[in-house]
C-alpha positions as CSV (number, residue, x, y, z in Angstrom):
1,X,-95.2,83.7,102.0
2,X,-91.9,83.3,104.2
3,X,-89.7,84.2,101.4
4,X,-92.2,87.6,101.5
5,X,-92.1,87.8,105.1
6,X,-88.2,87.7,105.1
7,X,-87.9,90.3,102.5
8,X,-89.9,92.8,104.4
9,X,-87.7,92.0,107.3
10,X,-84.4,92.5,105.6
11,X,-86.2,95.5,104.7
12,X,-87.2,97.4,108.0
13,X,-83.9,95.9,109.3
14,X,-82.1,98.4,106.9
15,X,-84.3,101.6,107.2
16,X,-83.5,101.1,110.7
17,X,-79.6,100.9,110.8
18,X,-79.3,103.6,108.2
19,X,-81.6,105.7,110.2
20,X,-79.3,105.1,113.1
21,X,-76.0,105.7,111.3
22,X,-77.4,109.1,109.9
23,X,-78.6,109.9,113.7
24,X,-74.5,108.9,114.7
25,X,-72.9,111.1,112.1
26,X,-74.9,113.8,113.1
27,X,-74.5,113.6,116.9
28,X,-70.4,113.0,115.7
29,X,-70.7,116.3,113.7
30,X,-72.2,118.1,116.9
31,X,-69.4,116.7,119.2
32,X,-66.6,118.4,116.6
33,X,-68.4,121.5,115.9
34,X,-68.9,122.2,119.8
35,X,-64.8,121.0,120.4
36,X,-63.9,123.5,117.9
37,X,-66.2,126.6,119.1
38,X,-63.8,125.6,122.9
39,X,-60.8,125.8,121.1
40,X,-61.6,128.9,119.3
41,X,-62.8,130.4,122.6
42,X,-59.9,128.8,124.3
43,X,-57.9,131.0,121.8
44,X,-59.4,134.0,122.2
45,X,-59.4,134.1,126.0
46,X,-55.4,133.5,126.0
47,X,-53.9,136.5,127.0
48,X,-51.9,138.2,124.6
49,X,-48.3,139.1,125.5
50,X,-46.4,141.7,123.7
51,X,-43.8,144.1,124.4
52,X,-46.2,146.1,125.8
53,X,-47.2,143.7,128.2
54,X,-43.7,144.9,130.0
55,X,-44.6,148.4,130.7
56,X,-48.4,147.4,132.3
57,X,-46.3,145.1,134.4
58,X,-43.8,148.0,135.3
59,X,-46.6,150.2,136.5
60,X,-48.1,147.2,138.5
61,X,-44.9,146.6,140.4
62,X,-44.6,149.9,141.1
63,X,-46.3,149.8,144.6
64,X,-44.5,146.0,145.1
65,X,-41.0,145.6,146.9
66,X,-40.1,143.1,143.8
67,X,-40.9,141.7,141.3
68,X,-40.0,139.4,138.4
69,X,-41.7,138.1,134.7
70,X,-40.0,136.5,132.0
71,X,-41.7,135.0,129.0
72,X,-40.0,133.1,126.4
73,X,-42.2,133.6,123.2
74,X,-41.9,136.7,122.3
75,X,-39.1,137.1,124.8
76,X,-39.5,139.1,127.6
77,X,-37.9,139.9,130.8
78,X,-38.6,142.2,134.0
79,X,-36.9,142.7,137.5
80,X,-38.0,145.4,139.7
81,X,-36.4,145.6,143.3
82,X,-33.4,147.0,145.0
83,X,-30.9,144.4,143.1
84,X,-28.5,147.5,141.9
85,X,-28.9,149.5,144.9
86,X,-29.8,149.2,148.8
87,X,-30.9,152.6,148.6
88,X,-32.7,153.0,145.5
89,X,-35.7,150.6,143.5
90,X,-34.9,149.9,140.0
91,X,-36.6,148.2,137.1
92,X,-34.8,146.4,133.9
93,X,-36.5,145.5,131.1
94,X,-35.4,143.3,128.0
95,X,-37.1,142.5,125.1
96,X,-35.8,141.6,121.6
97,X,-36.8,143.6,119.0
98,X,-35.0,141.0,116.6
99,X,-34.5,137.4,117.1
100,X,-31.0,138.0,117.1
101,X,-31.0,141.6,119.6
102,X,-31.2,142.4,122.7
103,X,-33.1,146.0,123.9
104,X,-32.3,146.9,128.0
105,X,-34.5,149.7,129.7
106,X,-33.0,150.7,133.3
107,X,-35.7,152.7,135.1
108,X,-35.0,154.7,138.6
109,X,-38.2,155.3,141.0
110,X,-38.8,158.6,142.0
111,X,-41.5,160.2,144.1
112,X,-43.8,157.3,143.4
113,X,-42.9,157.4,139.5
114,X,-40.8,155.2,137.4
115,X,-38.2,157.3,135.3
116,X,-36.4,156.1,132.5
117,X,-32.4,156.9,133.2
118,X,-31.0,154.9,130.0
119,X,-31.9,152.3,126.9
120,X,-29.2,150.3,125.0
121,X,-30.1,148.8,121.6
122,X,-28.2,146.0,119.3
123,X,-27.0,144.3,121.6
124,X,-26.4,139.8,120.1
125,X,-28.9,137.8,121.9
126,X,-29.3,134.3,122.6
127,X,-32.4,134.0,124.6
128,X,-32.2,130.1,125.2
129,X,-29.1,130.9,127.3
130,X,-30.7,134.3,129.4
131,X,-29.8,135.2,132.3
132,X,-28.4,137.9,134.6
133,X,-26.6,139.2,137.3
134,X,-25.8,141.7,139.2
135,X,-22.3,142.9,140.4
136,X,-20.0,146.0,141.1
137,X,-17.3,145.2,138.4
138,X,-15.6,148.6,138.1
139,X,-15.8,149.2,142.0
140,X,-17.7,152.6,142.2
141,X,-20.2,151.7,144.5
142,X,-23.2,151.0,141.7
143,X,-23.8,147.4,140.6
144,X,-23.5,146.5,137.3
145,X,-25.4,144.5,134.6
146,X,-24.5,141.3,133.3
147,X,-26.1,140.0,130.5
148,X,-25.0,136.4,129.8
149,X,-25.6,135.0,125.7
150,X,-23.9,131.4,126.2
151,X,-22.5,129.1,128.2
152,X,-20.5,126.0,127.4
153,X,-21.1,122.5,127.9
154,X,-18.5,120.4,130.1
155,X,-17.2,123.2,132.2
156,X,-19.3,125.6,131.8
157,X,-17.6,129.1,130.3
158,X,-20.5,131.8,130.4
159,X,-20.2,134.7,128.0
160,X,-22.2,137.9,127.8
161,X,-22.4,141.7,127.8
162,X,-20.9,143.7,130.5
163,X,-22.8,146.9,131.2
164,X,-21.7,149.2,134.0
165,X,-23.7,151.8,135.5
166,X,-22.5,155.1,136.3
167,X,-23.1,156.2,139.5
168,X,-23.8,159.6,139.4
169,X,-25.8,159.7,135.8
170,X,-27.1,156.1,136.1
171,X,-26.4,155.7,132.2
172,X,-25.1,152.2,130.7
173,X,-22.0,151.7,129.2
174,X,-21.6,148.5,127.0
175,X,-18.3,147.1,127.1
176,X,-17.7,145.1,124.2
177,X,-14.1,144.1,125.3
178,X,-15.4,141.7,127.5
179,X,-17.1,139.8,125.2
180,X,-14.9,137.0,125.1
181,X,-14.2,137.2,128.9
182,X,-16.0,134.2,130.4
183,X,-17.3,134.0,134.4
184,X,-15.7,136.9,134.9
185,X,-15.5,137.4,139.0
186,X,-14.9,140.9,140.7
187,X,-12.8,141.3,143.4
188,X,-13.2,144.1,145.5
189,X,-10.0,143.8,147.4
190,X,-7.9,144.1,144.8
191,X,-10.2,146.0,142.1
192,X,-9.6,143.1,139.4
193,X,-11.7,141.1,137.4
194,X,-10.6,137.8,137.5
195,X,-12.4,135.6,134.4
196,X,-11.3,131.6,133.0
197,X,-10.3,129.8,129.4
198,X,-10.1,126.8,128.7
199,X,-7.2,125.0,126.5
200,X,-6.5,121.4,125.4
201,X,-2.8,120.5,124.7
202,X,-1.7,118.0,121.8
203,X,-2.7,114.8,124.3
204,X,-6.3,116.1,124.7
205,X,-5.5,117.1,128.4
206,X,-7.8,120.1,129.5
207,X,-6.8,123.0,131.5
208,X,-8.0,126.2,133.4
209,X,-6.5,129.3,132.5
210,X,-7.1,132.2,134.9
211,X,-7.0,135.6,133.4
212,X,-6.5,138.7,135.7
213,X,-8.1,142.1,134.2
214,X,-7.8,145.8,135.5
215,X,-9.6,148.5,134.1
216,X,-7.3,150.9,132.1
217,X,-9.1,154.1,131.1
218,X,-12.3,153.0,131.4
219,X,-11.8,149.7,129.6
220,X,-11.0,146.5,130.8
221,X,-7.6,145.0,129.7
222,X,-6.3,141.5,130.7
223,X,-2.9,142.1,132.0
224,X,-2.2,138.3,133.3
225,X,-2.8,134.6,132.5
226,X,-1.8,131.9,134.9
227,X,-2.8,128.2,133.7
228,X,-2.0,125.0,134.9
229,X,1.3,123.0,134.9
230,X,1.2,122.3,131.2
231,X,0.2,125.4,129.7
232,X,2.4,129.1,131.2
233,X,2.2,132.5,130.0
């Protein structure tokens, strides 16, 4: 009789915990499918940015004194404001149509419109290392573009594109001859574009070159190099 009587216990005893198991996976198998239906709706509400998410954001800044968006992945960047011009509101855009390309758009507002005055294509990108500024380095009047691709570590040598803007047809002009010109510095008093290099000599000592540029026919030519005590041109 107790031999019967633990049998029947033993029994219910396992009915019971595989009842309660089956009731755990299936709570378990609720919790994942309703964590999966958030994530998938956590995809789908995360805005999608593309190239044309530049242009809604140019006609959103139209009405704004500036404005500013970059995105990393895809790359994309915007600037709208009176950084070229104290009389004028202009918009850049950059995108990269390739990983390895740059595309600018320079835009002009006029009469409550944008208008597109130039676009330059192909031009070697390095996104990690964006960033621009803004200068009058042919000393016209009109600021310039500068586009920088690197910059090295230790003292820092920044490299980029150089694009001018003419100031009467507000076109970009790409000046590849500066591509090796790092920091390059204008100075307005004497109309030269001062820029650096750096050189080791056979003891491993470091040194600061300083170049001095002038714009020959529209190009600009590196007519001096002063370094320090160890190093003379």
């Amino acid at each position: 009789m107790k031999t019967t009587s633990i049998i029947l216990i033993f029994i219910i005893g396992l009915t019971f915990f595989a009842c309660n198991n089956s009731q755990t996976q299936n709570k378990l198998a609720a919790v994942d499918s309703l964590s999966l239906d958030k994530k998938v709706t956590s995809e789908e509400l995360k805005p999608k940015i593309t190239a044309d998410t530049l242009y809604k954001l140019l006609d959103n800044a139209l009405n704004l004194d500036t404005f500013e968006f970059a995105n990393w992945d895809p790359f994309l960047f915007i600037q709208t404001g009176s950084f070229l011009s104290t009389t004028e509101k202009n918009a850049i855009l950059v995108s990269c149509p390739t990983d390895s390309t740059y595309k600018i758009e320079l835009y002009s507002k006029n009469n409550d419109r944008w208008v597109e005055n130039d676009e330059l294509e192909d031009l070697d990108a390095f996104s990690p290392q964006f960033y621009t500024d803004y200068n009058d380095y042919n000393f016209d009047g009109q600021k310039d573009i500068y586009l920088q691709c690197s910059s090295s570590n230790g003292y820092s040598l920044s490299r980029g594109h150089l694009l001018t803007i003419n100031s009467k047809t507000k076109k970009i002009e790409n000046h590849p001859e500066t591509r090796d010109l790092a920091n390059m510095k204008p100075d307005l008093k004497t109309k030269t574009v001062f820029s650096e290099t750096v050189y080791y000599d056979s003891l491993g000592f470091r040194g600061i070159c300083t170049l001095t540029n002038n714009w020959v026919r529209g190009k600009l030519k590196t007519i001096k190099k002063e370094c320090s005590d160890r190093e003379t041109n």
